[in-house]
C-alpha positions in Angstrom: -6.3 10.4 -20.1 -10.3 11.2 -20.2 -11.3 12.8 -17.1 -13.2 10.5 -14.6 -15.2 11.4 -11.5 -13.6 9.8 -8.4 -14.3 9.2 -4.7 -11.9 7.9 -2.1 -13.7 6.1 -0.1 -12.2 5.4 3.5 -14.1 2.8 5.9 -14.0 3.7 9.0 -15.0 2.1 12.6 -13.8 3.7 15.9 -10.8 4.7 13.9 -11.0 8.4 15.2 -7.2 8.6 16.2 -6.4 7.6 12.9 -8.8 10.0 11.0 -6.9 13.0 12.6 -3.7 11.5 11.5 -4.2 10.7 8.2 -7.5 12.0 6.5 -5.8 15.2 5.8 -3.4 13.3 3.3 -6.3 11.6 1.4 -7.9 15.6 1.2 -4.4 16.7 -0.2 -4.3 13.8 -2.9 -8.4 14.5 -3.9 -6.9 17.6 -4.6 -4.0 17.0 -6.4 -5.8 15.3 -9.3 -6.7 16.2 -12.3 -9.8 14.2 -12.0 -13.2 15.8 -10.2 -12.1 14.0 -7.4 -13.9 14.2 -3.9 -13.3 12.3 -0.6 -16.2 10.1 1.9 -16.3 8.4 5.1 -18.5 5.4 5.6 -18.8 5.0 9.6 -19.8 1.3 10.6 -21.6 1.9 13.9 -18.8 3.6 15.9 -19.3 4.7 19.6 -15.8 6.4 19.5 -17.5 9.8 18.3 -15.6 9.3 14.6 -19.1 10.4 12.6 -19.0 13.5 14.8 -15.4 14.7 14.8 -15.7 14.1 10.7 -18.7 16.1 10.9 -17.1 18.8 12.7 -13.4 18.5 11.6 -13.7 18.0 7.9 -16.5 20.0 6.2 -15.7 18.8 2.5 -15.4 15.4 3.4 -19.1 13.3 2.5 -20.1 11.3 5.9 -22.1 8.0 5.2 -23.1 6.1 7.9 -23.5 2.6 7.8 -27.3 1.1 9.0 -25.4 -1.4 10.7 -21.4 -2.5 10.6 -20.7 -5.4 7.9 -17.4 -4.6 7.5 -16.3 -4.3 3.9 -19.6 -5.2 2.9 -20.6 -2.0 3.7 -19.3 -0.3 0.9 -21.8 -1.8 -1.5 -24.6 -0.2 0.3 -23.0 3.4 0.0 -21.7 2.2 -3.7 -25.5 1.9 -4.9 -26.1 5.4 -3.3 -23.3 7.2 -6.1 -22.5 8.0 -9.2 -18.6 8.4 -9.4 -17.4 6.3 -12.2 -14.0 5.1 -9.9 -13.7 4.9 -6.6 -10.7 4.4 -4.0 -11.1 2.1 -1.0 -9.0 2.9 1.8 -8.5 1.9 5.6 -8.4 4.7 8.3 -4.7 3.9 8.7 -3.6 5.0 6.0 -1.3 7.6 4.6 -1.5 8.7 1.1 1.2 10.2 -1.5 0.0 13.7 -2.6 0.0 12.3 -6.1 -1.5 8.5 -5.4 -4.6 9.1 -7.3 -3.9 9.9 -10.9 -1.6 6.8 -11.9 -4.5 4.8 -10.5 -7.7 6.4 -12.3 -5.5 6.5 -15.7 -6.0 2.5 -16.3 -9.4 3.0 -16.5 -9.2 4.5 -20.1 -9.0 0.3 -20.6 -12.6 -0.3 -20.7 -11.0 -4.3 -19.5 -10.2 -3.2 -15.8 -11.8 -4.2 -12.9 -9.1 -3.0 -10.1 -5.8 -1.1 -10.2 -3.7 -1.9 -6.9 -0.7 0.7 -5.4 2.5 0.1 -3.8 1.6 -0.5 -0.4 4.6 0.5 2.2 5.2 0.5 5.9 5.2 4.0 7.7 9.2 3.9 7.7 8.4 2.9 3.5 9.7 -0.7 3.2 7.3 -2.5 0.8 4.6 -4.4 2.3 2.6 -5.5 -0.4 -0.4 -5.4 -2.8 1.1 -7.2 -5.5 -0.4 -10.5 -5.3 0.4 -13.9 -7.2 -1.8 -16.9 -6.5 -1.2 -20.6 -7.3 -2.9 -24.0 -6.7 -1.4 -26.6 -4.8 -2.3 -29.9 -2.8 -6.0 -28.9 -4.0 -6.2 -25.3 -2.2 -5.6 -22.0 -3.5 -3.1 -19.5 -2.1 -1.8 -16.3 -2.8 0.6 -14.4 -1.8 2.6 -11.2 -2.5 5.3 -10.9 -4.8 8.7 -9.9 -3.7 9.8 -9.5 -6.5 9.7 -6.8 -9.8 7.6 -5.0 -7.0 8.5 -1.4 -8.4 7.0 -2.5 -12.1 3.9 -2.5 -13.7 2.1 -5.7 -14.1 -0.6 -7.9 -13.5 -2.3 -8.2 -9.9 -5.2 -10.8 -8.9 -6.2 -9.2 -6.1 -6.6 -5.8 -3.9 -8.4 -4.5 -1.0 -6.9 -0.8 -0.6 -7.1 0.4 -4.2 -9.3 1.5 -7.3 -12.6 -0.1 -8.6 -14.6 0.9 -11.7 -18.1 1.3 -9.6 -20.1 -0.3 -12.2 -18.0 -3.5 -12.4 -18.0 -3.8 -8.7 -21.8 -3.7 -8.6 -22.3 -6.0 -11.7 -20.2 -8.6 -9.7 -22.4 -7.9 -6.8 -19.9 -6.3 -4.9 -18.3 -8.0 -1.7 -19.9 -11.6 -0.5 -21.4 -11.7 2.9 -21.1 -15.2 3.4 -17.1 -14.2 4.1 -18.2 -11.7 7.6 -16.9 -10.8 9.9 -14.0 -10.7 7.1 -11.0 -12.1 5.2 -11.4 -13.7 1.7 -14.0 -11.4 0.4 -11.7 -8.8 -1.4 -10.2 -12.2 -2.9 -13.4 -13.1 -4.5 -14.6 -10.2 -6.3 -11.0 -9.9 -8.0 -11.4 -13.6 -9.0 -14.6 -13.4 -10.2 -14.0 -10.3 -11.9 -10.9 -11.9 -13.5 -12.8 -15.3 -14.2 -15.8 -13.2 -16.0 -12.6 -11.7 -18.4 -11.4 -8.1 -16.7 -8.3 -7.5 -15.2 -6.0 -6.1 -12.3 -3.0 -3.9 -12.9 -0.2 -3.1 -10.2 1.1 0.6 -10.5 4.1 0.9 -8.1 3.8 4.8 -8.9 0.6 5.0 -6.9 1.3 4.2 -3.5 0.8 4.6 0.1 2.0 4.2 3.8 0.3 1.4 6.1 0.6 1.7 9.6 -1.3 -1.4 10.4 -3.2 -0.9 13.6 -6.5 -1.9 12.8 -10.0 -2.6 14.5 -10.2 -5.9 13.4 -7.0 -7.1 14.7 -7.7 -6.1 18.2 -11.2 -7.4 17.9 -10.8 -11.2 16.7 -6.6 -11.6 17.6 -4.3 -14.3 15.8 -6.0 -16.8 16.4 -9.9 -15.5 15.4 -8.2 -14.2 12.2 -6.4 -17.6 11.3 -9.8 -19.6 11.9 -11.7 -16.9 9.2 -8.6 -17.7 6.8 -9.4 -21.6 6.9 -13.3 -21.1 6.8 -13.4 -18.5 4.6 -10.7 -20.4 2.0 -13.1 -23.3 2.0 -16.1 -21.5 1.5 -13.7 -19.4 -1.7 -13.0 -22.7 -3.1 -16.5 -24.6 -2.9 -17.7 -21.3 -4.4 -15.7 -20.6 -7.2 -13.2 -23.1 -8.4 -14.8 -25.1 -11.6 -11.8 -26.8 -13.1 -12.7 -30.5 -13.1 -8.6 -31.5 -12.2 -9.0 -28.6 -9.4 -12.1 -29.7 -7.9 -10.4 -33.8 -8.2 -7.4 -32.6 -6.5 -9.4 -30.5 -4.0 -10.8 -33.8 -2.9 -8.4 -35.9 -3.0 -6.3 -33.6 -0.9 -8.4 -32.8 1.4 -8.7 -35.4 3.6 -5.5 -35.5 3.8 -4.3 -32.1 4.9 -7.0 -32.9 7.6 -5.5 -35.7 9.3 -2.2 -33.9 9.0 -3.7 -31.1 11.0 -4.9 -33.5 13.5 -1.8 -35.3 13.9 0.2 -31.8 14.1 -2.5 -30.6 16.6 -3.7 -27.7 14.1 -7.3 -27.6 15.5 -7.9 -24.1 13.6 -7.6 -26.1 10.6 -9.8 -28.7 11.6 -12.2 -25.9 13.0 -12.4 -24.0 10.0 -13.3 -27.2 7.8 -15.9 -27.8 9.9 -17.4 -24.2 10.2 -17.4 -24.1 6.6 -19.1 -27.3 5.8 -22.1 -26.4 8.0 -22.2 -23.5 5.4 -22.2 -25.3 2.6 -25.7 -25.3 1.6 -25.6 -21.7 1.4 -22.3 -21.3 -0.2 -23.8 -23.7 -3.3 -26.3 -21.6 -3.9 -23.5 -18.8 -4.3 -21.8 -20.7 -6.6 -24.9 -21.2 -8.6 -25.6 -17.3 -9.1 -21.8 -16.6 -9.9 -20.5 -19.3 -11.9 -23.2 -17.9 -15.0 -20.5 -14.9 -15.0 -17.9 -16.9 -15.1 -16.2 -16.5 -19.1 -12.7 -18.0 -18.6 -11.5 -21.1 -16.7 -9.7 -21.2 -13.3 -6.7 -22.5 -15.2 -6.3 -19.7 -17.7 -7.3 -16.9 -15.2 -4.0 -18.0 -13.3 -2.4 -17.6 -16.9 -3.1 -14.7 -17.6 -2.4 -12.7 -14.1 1.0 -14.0 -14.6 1.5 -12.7 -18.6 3.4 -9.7 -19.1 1.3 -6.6 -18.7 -0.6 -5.3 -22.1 -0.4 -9.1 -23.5 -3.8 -10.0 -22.5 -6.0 -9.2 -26.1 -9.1 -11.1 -25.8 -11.8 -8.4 -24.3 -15.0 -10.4 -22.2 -17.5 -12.1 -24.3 -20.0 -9.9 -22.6 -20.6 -6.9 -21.2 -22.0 -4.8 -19.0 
């Protein structure tokens, strides 16, 4: 394993509860690794004093604050500002394994990955996720986490708390804004990163604990965070999908799945369509910039996230 420089990168907004609780296990881990690994903290705008009590609290820790809170989008403003080769995205509430890093950064010796995921548990450690599967059906995409075979390494298609290779990320052009407040975005650098010919790995022996209180949630509720999922779905699909049968199925189905929201009384549904399609004309123009990445089809992307891991061969036809 060739030594890599590495930053663990936690975002951060009024999260100073949680930084007391669990910022001390992402220290442990940085230091734990074998790798010249160091930790940061981007604050988005809080007005809980969380910059200051980081300042104060945690001398080795690097404080970046945000020129304004976009969410997740903020990390490719501090991104551009480093020179680590991997880095670690993690939420405030968070605990870490002592040894969490390591079985991450090793992947990277593949010059072919984009993201490596870990096991992500609940604070009592029943698994919660990060091993993600995605299908098409009734001309949408969904995705969901695997059950199943979730203590062996394989194939993921997408992560939010987990590993990058910096450069990658950046080539992409890190997370998409037209997905803010949130929801989606994480989704669509994976798939795009998959679709230009890298790939995601799951390593259950990487993993940490979620407690799953975050500033988000209290801010837009059920409801708010449902209606992003319907927009910000559309907005995925009309962005990145290029399949002719997938595109013919996404219309054809449509319309339908709309009325059945009507009759059911699903107006979040409804909603969402119609937030999105006053967005098209800039989400177009996104899919004109991206879709010149794009390497493989939509078809064989899902293909190949499902193969057995190592299987995949074929390297990109570019690089970066």
């Amino acid at each position: 394993m060739q030594e890599k420089r590495v930053n663990i990168i936690i975002l951060n907004y009024n999260g100073k509860p949680l930084l007391r609780k669990y910022l001390p296990s992402v220290i442990e881990a940085s230091g734990k690794s074998c790798h010249e690994c160091r930790v940061s903290v981007i604050d988005n705008k809080s007005t809980d004093g969380s910059a200051a009590f980081v300042k104060e609290n945690f001398k080795e820790v690097v404080l970046y604050e945000a020129l304004e809170n976009r969410v997740l989008c903020s990390y490719n403003e501090f991104l551009r500002s480093i020179d680590d080769e991997i880095v670690i995205f993690l939420n405030t509430d968070i605990r870490v394994d002592p040894y969490f890093v390591d079985p991450l950064v090793g992947h990277f010796d593949d010059e072919d990955v984009l993201f490596v995921s870990p096991k992500e548990l609940s604070m009592n450690g029943q698994y919660q996720g990060n091993l993600n599967k995605a299908k098409f059906r009734f001309g949408t995409l969904s995705v969901k986490v695997e059950e199943e075979d979730y203590n062996r390494l394989q194939y993921d298609i997408s992560v939010h708390g987990g590993a990058f290779d910096r450069e990658k990320f950046l080539f992409l052009g890190g997370y998409d804004d037209i997905y803010l407040p949130g929801i989606v975005e994480d989704f669509d650098l994976c798939y795009r990163g998959w679709k230009y010919g890298w790939k995601g790995i799951y390593e259950p022996a990487s993993f940490y604990y979620h407690e799953g209180s975050t500033s988000f949630n209290e801010k837009y509720g059920e409801r708010g965070k449902s209606l992003l999922a319907y927009r910000n779905t559309y907005l995925f699909l009309w962005k990145n999908i290029t399949s002719k049968r997938l595109i013919f199925n996404h219309v054809v189905f449509t319309p339908i799945l709309l009325f059945v929201a009507l009759l059911r009384l699903r107006w979040l549904v409804i909603k969402g369509f119609f937030q999105a399609l006053r967005m098209l004309p800039t989400v177009l123009k996104r899919r004109i910039s991206v879709t010149s990445q794009f390497r493989i089809s939509d078809e064989e992307l899902i293909i190949r996230a499902s193969l057995p891991y190592q299987s995949i061969t074929e390297p990109p036809q570019t690089s970066i």
